[in-house]
One Martini backbone bead per residue (centre of mass of N, CA, C, O) as a GRO file, in nm:
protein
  224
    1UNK     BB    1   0.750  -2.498   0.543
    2UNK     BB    2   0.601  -2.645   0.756
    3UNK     BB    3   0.896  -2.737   0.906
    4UNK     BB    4   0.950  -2.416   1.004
    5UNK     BB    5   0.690  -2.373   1.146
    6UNK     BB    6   0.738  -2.577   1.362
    7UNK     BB    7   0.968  -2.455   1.478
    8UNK     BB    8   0.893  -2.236   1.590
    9UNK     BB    9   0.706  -2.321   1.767
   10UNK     BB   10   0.915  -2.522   1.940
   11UNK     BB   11   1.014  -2.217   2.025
   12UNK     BB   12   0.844  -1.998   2.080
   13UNK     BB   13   0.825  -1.718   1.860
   14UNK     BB   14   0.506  -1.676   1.923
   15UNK     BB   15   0.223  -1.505   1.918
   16UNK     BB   16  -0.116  -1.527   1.864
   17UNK     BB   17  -0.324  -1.231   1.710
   18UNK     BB   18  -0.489  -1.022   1.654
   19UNK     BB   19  -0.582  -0.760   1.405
   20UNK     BB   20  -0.557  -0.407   1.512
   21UNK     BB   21  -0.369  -0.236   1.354
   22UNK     BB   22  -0.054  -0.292   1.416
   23UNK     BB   23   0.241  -0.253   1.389
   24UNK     BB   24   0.419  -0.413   1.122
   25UNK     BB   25   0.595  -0.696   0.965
   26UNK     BB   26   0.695  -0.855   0.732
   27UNK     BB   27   0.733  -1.141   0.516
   28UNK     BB   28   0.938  -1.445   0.374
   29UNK     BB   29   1.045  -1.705   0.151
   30UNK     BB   30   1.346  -1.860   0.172
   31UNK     BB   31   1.504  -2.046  -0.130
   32UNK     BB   32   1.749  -2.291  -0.086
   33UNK     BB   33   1.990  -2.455  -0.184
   34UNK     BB   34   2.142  -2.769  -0.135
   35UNK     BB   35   2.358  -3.040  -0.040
   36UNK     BB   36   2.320  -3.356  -0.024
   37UNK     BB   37   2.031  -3.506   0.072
   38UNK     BB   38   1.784  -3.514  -0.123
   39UNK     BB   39   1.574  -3.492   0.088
   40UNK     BB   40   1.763  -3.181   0.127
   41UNK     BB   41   1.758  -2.971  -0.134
   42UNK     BB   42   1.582  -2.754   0.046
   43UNK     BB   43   1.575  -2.457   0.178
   44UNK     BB   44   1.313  -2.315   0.441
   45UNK     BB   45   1.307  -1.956   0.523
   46UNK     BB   46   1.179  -1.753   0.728
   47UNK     BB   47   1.159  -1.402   0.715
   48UNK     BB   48   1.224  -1.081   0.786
   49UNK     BB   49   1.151  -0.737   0.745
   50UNK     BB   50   1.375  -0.549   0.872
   51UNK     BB   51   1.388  -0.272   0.742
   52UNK     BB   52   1.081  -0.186   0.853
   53UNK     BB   53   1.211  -0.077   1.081
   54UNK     BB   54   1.257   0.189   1.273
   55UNK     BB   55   1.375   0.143   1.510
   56UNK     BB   56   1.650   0.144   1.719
   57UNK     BB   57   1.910  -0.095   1.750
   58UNK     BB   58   2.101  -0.314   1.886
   59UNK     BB   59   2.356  -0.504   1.679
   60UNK     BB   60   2.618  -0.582   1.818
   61UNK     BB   61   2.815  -0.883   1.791
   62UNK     BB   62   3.026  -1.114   1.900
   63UNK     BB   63   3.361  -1.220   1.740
   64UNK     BB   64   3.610  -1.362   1.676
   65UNK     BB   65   3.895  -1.336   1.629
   66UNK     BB   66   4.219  -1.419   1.491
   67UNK     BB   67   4.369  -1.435   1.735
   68UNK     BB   68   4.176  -1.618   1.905
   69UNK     BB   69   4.208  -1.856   1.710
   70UNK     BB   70   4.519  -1.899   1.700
   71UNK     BB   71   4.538  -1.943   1.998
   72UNK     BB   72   4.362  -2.201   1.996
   73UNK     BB   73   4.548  -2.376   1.858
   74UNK     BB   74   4.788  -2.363   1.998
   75UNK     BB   75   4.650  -2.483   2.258
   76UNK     BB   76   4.548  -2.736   2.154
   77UNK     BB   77   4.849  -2.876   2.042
   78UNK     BB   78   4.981  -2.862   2.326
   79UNK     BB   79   4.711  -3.074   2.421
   80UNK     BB   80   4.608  -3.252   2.239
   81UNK     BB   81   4.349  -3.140   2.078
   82UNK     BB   82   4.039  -3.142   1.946
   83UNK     BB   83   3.887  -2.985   1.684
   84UNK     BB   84   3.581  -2.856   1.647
   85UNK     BB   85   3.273  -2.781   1.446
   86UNK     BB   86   2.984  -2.572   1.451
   87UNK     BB   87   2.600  -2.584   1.383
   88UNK     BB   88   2.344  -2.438   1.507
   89UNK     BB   89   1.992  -2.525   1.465
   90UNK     BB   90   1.836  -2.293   1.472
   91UNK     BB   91   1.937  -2.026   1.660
   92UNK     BB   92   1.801  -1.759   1.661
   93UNK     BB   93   1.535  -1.931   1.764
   94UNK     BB   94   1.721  -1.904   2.074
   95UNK     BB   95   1.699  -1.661   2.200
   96UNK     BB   96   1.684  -1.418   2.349
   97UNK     BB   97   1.433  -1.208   2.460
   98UNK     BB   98   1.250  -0.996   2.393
   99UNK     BB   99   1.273  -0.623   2.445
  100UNK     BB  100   1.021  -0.535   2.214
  101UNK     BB  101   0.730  -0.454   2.043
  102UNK     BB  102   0.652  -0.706   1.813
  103UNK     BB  103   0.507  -0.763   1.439
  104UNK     BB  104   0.387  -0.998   1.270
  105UNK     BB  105   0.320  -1.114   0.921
  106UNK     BB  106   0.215  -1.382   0.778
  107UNK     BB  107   0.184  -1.604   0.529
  108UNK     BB  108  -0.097  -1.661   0.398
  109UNK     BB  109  -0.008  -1.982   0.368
  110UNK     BB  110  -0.091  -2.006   0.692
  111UNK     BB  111  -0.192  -1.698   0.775
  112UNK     BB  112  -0.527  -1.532   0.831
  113UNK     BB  113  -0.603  -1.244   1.020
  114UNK     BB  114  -0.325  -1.240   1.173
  115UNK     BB  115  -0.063  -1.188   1.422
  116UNK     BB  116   0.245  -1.172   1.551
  117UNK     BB  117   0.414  -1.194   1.831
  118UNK     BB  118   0.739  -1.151   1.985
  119UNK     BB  119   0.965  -1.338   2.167
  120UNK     BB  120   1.166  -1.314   1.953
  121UNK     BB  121   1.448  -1.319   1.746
  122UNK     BB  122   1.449  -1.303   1.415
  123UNK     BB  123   1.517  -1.340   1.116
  124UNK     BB  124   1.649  -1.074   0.998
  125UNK     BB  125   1.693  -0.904   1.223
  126UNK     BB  126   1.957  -0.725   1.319
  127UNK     BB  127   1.964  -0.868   1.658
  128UNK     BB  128   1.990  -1.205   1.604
  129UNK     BB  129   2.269  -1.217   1.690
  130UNK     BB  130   2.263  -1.074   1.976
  131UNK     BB  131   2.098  -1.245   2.106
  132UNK     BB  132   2.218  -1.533   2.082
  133UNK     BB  133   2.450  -1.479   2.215
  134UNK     BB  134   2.325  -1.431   2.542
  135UNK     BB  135   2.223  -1.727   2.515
  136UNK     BB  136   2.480  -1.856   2.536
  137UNK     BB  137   2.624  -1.716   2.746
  138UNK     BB  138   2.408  -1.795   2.976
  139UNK     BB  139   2.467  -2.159   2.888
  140UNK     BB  140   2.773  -2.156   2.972
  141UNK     BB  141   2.769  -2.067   3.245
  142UNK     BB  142   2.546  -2.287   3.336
  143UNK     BB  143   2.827  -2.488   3.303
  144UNK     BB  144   3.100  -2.298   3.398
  145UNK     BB  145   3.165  -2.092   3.218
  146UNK     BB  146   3.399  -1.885   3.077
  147UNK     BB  147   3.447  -1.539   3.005
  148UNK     BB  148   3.620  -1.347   2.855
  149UNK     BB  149   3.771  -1.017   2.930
  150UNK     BB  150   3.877  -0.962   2.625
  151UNK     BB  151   3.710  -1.169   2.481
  152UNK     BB  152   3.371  -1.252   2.455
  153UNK     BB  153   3.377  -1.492   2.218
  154UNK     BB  154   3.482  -1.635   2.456
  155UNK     BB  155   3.569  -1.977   2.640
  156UNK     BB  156   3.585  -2.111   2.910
  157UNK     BB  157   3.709  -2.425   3.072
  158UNK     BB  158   3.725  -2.583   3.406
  159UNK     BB  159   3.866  -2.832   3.688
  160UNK     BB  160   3.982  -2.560   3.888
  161UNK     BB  161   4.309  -2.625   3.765
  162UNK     BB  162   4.239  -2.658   3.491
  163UNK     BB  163   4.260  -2.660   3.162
  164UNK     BB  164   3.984  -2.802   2.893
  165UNK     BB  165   3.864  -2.552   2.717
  166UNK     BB  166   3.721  -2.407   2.466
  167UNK     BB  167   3.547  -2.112   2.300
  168UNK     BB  168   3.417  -1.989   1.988
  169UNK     BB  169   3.258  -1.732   1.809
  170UNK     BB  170   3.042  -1.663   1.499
  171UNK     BB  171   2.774  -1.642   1.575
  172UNK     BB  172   2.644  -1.971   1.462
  173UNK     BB  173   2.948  -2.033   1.515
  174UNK     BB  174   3.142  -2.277   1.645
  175UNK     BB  175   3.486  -2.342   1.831
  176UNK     BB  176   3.613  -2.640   1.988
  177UNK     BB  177   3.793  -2.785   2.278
  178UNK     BB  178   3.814  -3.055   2.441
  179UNK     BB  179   3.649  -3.177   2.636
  180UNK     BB  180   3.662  -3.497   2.747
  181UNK     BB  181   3.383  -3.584   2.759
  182UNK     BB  182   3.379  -3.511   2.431
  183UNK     BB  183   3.589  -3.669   2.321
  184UNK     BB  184   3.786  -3.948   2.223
  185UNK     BB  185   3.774  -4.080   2.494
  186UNK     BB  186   3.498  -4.176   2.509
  187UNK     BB  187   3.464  -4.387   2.250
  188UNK     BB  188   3.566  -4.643   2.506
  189UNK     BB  189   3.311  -4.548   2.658
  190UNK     BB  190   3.119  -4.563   2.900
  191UNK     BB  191   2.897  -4.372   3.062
  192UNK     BB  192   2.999  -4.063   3.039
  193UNK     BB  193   2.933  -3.784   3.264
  194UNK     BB  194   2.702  -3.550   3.198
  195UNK     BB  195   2.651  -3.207   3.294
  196UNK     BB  196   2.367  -3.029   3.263
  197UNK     BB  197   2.139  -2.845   3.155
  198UNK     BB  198   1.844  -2.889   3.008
  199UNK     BB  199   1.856  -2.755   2.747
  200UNK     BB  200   2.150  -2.862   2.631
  201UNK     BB  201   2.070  -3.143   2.646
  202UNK     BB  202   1.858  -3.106   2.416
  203UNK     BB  203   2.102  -3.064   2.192
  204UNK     BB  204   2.278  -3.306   2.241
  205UNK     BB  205   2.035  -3.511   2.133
  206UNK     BB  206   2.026  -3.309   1.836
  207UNK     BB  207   2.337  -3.263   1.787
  208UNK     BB  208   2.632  -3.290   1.587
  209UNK     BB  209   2.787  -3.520   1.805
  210UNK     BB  210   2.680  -3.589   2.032
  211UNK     BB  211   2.428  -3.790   1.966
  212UNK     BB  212   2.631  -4.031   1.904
  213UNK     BB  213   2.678  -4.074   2.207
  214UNK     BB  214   2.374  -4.057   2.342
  215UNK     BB  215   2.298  -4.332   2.112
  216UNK     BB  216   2.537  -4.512   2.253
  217UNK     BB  217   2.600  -4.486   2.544
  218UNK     BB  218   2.891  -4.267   2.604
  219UNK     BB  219   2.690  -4.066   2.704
  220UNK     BB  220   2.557  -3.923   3.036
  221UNK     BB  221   2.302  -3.705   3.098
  222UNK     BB  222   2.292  -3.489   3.364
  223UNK     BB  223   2.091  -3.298   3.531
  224UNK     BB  224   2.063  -2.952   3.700
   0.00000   0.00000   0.00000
């Protein structure tokens, strides 16, 4: 539990606030077994009761469709690059920020006598995942990625003049191909430099594969 609530904090997911009669949203803890690693065999997440909230939300958020990864097989084997899959970690609570006055009441075994003001949407919360797209596409963006004018939840990269990337996006769950920077070709090569915003850089040195890249030296990181 302690390890979750790390989390919010490292997020910035809400303000601490006195309890002054505020509407609030009450929360609970869900707790799933996992398999791997013994020492990971619980997964322990806060969760909102978003059904309490009243008002109407706005929740719909792209998702590829089936044509859409079709395509992208496609166009990898065509390219011959390598399909690879990924989870981001604590995806939800790195959405952009909300966008109406929220509180939470946060679990006794934490805080009693506060409120949570949420500065972003958590888990439970219908638009959770719409907030999380919207920071995607933004970080996306500022990495000179391209949405789909078809698909929302496609992306390309090229350079100039090729392509060389694709991306899928499906809730918190993408499938990327190409990107020659971070792809088989690097494994054999020291220091290719990847240019990436702050935020970005701090995802691949937290995430894999891309970690064993940068703890290997050997994709080099520069922030722009």
């Amino acid at each position: 539990k302690m390890r979750e609530y790390h989390i919010w904090l490292k997020f910035e997911v809400f303000e601490e606030v006195n309890d002054l009669g505020q509407p609030y949203i009450n929360t609970r803890w869900v707790i799933t077994s996992k398999e791997g690693n013994p020492q990971d065999l619980w997964k322990t997440r806060l969760v909102a009761k978003g059904f309490e909230e009243m008002d109407y939300v706005q929740t719909d958020s792209p998702t590829a469709s089936k044509e859409s990864l079709r395509l992208l097989i496609a166009i990898a084997v065509s390219n011959s690059w390598t399909i690879r899959s990924l989870d981001v970690k604590a995806a939800f609570l790195q959405g952009s920020p909300i966008n109406r006055e929220l509180y939470l009441k946060p679990p006794k075994d934490l805080v009693q006598g506060k409120l949570w003001k949420l500065k972003k949407v958590v888990y439970g919360l219908s638009d959770a995942s719409r907030n999380w797209y919207f920071s995607l596409r933004d970080t996306i963006s500022a990495c000179n990625g391209m949405k789909s004018e078809i698909d929302p939840a496609v992306f390309t990269h090229s350079d100039g003049s090729s392509l060389n990337g694709i991306l899928l996006t499906h809730a918190h769950i993408g499938h990327y191909a190409g990107l020659i920077q971070l792809g088989r070709e690097v494994a054999s090569t020291p220091s290719t430099p990847v240019w990436t915003t702050p935020r970005f850089a701090d995802y691949l040195r937290t995430n894999g594969p891309w970690s064993q890249l940068v703890d290997l030296k050997q994709i080099e990181l520069r922030e722009i």
